[in-house]
N, C-alpha and C positions, 0 to 999 in steps of 0.2 A: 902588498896587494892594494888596490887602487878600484875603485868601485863610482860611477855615476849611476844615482838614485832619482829616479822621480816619485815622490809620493802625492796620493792621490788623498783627501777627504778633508777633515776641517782640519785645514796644516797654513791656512792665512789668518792673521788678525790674532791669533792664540798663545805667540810666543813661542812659536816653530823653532824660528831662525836664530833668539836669544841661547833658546836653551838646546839646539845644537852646538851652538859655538862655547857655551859656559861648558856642557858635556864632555864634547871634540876636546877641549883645551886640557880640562882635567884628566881625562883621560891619555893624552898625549898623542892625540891625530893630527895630520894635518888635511887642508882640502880648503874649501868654502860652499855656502848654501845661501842662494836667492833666492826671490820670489818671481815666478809667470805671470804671464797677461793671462795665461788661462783658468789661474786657480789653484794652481800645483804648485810645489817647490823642490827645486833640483839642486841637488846634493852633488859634489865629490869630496870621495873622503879616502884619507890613505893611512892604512895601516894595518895591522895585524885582523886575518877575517875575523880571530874572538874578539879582539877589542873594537872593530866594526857594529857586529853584531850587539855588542855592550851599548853601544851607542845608539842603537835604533831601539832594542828593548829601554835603554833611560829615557827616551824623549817618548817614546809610546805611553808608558807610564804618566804623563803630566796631564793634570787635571782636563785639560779642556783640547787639547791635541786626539781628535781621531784618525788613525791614518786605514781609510779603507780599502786603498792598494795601493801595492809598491810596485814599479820596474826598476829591476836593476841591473845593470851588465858592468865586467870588469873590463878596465880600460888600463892604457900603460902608464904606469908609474914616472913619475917625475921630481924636479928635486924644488924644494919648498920646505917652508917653515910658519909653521902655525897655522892654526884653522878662521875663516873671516868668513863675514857679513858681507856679501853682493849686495 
């Protein structure tokens, strides 16, 4: 499964993007997460929907990360390795 995210709320300046990718890796996802001109940060991420979901509840969890809404649609899968910093 293959999933692009945008999340909405205090997800710039907080260590979004670090501790997606420390999460993503541990966990064993692949994709990458940038930051917007708008204020948002969009995600793809691939892998298992539990271990997706694992991954949005880990970085929900960080002290200073709010995410006060998410869009998410699944998108097609592709071949890649490892998860990275845009």
């Amino acid at each position: 499964m293959r999933k692009r995210i945008l999340f909405y709320g205090r997800v710039q300046g907080v260590g979004f993007r670090y501790s997606s990718y420390t999460e993503a890796n541990l966990i064993g996802l692949t994709g990458w997460v940038r930051n917007l001109s708008d204020g948002t940060v969009e995600m793809e991420v691939q892998g298992t929907k539990e271990k997706i979901q694992q991954l949005i509840e880990n970085i929900s969890s960080q002290r200073f990360i709010s995410i006060e809404y998410k869009e998410e649609e699944q998108i097609e899968e592709i071949e890649e390795e490892g998860f990275e910093i845009r």
